[in-house]
C-alpha positions as CSV (number, residue, x, y, z in Angstrom):
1,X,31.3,-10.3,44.7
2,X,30.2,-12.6,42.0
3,X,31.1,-11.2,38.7
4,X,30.9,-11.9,34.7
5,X,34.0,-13.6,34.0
6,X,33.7,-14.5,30.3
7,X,35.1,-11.5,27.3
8,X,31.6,-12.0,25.7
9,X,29.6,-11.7,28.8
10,X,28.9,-14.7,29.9
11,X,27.9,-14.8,33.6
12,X,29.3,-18.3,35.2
13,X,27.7,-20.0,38.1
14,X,28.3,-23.2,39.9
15,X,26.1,-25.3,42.2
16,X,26.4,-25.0,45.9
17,X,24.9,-28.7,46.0
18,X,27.9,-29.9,44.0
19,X,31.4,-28.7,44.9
20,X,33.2,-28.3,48.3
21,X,30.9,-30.9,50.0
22,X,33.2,-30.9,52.7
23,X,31.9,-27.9,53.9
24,X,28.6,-27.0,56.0
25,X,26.2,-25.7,53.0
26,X,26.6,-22.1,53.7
27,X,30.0,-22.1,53.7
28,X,29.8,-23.8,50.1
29,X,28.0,-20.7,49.0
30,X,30.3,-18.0,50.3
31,X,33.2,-20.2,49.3
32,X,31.8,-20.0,45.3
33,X,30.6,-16.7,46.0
34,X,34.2,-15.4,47.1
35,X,35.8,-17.4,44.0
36,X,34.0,-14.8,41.6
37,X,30.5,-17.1,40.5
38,X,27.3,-16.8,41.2
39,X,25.6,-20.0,43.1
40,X,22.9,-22.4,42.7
41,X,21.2,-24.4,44.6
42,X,18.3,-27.3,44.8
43,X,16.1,-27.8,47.3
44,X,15.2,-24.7,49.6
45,X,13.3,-26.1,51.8
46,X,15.7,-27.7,54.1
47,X,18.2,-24.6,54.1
48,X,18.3,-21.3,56.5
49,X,17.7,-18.6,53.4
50,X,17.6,-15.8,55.7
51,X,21.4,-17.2,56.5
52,X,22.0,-17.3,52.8
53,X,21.1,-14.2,51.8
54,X,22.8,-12.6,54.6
55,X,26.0,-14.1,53.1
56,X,26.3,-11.5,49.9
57,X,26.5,-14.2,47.6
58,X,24.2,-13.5,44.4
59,X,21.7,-16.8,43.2
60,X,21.2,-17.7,39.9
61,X,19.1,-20.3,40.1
62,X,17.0,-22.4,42.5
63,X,14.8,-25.5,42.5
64,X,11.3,-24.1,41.7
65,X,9.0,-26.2,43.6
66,X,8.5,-28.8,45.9
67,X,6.4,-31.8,44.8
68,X,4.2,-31.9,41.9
69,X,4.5,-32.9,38.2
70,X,3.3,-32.3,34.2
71,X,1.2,-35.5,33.9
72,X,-1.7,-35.7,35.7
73,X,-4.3,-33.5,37.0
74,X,-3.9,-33.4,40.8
75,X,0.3,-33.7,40.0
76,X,0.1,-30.2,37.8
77,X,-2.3,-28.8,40.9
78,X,0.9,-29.4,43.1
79,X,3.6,-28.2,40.7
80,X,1.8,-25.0,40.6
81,X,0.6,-24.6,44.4
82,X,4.5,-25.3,45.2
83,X,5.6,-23.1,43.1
84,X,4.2,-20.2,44.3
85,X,5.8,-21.4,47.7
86,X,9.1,-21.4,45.9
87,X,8.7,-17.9,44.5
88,X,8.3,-16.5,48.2
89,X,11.4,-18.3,48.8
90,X,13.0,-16.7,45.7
91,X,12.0,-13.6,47.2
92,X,14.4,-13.8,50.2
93,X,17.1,-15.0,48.1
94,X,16.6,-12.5,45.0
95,X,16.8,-15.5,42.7
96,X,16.1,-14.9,38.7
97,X,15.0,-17.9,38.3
98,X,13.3,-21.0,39.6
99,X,13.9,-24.2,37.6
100,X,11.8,-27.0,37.4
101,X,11.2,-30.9,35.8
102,X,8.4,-33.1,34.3
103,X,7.9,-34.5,37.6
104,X,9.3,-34.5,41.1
105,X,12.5,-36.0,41.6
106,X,13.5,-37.9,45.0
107,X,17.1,-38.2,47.4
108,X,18.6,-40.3,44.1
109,X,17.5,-38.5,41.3
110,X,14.8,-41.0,40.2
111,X,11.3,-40.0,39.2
112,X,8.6,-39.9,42.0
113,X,6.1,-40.8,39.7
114,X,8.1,-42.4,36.8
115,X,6.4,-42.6,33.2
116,X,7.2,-45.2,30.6
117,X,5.6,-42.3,27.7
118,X,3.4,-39.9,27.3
119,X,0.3,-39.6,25.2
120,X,-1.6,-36.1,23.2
121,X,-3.5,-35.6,26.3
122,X,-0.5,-35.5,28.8
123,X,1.2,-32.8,26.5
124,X,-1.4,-30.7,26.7
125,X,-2.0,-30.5,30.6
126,X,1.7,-30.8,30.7
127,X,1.4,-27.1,28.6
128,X,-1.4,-25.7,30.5
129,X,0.6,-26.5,33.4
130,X,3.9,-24.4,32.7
131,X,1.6,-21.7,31.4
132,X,-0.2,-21.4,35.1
133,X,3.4,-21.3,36.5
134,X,4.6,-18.6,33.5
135,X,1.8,-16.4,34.6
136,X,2.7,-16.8,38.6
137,X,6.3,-16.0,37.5
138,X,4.8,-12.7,35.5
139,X,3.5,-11.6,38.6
140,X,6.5,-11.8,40.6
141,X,8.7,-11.2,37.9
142,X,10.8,-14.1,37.9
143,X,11.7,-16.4,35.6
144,X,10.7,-20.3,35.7
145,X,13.1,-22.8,33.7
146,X,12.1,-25.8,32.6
147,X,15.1,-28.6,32.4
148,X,15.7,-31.4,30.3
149,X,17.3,-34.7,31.8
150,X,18.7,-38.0,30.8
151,X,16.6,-40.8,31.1
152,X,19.5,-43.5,30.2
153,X,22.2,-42.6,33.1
154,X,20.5,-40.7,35.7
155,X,16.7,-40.2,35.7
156,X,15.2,-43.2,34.1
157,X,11.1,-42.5,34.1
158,X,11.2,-39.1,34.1
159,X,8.7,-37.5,31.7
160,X,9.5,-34.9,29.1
161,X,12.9,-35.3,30.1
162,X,14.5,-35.0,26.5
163,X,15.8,-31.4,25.3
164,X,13.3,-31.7,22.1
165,X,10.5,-32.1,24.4
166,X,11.1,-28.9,26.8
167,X,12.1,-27.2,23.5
168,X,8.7,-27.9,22.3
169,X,6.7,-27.1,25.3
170,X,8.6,-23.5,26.4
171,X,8.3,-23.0,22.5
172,X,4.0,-23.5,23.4
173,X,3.5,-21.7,26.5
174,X,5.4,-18.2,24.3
175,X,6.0,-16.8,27.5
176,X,9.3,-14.8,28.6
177,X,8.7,-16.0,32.1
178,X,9.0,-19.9,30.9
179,X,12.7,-20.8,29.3
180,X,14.6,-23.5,28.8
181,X,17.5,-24.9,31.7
182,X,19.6,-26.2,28.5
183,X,21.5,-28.7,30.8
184,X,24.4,-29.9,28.1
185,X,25.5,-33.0,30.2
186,X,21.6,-34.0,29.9
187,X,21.7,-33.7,26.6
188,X,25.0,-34.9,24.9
189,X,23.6,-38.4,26.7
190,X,20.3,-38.0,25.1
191,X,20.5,-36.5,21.9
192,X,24.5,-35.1,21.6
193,X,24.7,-32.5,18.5
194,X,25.5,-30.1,21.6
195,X,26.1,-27.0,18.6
196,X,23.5,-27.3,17.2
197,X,21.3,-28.3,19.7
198,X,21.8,-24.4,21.7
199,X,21.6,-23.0,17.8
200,X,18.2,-24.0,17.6
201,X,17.3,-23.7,21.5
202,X,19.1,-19.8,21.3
203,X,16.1,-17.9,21.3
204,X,14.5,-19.7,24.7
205,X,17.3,-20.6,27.2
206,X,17.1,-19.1,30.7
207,X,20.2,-20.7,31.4
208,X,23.0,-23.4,30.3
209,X,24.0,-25.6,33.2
210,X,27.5,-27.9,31.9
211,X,29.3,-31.1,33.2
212,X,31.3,-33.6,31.3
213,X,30.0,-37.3,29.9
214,X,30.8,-39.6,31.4
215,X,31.0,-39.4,35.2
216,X,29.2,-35.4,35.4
217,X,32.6,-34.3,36.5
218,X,34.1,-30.6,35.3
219,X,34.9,-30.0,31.6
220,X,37.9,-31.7,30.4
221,X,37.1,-34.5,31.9
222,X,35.7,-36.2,29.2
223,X,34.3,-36.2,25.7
224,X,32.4,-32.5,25.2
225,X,34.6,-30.1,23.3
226,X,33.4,-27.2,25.9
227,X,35.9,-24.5,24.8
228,X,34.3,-25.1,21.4
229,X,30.8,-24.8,22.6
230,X,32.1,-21.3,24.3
231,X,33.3,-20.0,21.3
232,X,29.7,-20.7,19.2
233,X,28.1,-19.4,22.1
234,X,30.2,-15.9,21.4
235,X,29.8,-16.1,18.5
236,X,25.6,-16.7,18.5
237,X,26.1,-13.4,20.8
238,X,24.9,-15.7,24.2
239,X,25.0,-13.5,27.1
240,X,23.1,-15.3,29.9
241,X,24.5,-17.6,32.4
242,X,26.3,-21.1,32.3
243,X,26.4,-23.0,35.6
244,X,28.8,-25.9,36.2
245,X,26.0,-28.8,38.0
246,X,28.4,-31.5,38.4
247,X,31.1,-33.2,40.8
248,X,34.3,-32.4,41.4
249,X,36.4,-35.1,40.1
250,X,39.2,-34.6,42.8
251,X,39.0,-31.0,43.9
252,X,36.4,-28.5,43.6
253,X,38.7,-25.8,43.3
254,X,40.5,-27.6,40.5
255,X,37.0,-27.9,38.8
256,X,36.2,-24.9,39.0
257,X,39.1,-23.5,37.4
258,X,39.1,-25.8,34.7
259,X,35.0,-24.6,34.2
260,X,36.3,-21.3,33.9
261,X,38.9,-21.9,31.0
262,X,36.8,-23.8,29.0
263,X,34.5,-20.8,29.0
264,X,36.5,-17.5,29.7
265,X,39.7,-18.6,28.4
266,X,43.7,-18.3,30.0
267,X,43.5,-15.7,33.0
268,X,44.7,-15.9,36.4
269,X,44.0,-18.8,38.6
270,X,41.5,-19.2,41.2
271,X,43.7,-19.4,44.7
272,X,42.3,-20.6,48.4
């Protein structure tokens, strides 16, 4: 029953992974599901998808591969062998997209292979990399994203973590199957200058995923202006999808409403 819940046609998600923890994982995606958004989730490998997509819920977005990075030559082998195991699993889920990072990320967040910086050569496996993975998503016609992260909070070592840098290499691989994940919570730790930041990104975002700086709780929590970011995303005529990836800072119900108002306005409340 998920539905677009923004005037301008914005399509909000939120991430299974995140919200109602409480509750056994499939029951975190029908609860979302039932609430009006469509769901996200990480890591397929260790969940039942013929169980999810029995539930009706509709996926936005999943995690894109299993292992693998951008770096070196036997890491970009990985990132693309995975992938295409991830694209069966989007398959069963009818997932859009499939999103993915400079490198593999472990239980915490942190880097498997962390990278102190990367040189001309690394840039250019790093792009013939994502444009083997844009041509497996042509062929399956789904849509791989590629998403920045912070390397000062939560992923310290993470190559081509920084929006600029996934900006540069979707902008190199020119390929409707590679986009940017423009995760905002990333970047206002990164870079900030959140406007113009998806002003210039416009043109190649897959997606916008949102949480609040500090503590990657729901918006209002802290120091992004989200309802003003909603309204220059109407007005640059945005009509993708914006996911809420981040806690719950007491209640996930409560954050979820308060993701909703910051981008669809005053409305009725969610309810149990």
């Amino acid at each position: 029953m998920s539905v677009a819940l923004n005037p301008n046609g914005i399509t909000l998600a939120a991430s299974a992974e995140m919200l109602f923890t409480d509750l056994p994982f499939l029951e975190r995606v029908r609860k979302i599901d039932s609430l009006g958004f469509q769901v996200e989730i990480w890591d397929w490998t260790a969940k039942d998808l013929k169980a999810l997509a029995a539930s009706g819920a509709t996926f936005s977005s999943m995690t894109g591969y299993i292992s693998g990075d951008l770096v070196d030559k036997e890491g970009a082998d990985e990132l693309v062998r995975t992938a295409e195991q991830s694209l069966q699993a989007a398959e069963v889920l009818d997932s859009p997209r499939l999103n993915l990072h400079g490198t593999g990320l472990d239980g915490k967040g942190l880097p498997v292979k962390p990278v102190e910086s990367t040189s001309g050569p690394d840039w250019i496996r790093a792009t013939d990399t994502l444009k083997r993975i844009a041509e497996l998503g042509e062929k399956q016609n789904r849509v791989f994203t590629l998403e920045n992260l912070n390397t000062a909070v939560d992923h310290p070592g993470t190559p081509f973590a920084k929006a600029a840098e996934t900006i540069a290499l979707v902008e190199a691989v020119d390929s409707p199957y590679l986009r940017l994940n423009l995760d905002l919570y990333h970047a206002q730790i990164g870079e900030g200058n959140l406007i113009d930041l998806v002003t210039r990104a416009l043109p190649l975002i897959g997606e916008i995923q949102v949480a609040d700086v500090p503590g990657r709780f729901e918006p209002g929590t802290g120091e992004i202006a989200y309802p003003a970011i909603s309204r220059a995303l109407g007005a640059l005529g945005y009509t993708g999808v914006v996911a809420l990836e981040g806690w719950a800072k007491a209640d996930s119900l409560v954050a979820l409403e308060a993701f909703r108002r910051a981008f669809a306005g005053s409305g009725v409340e969610l309810s149990l």
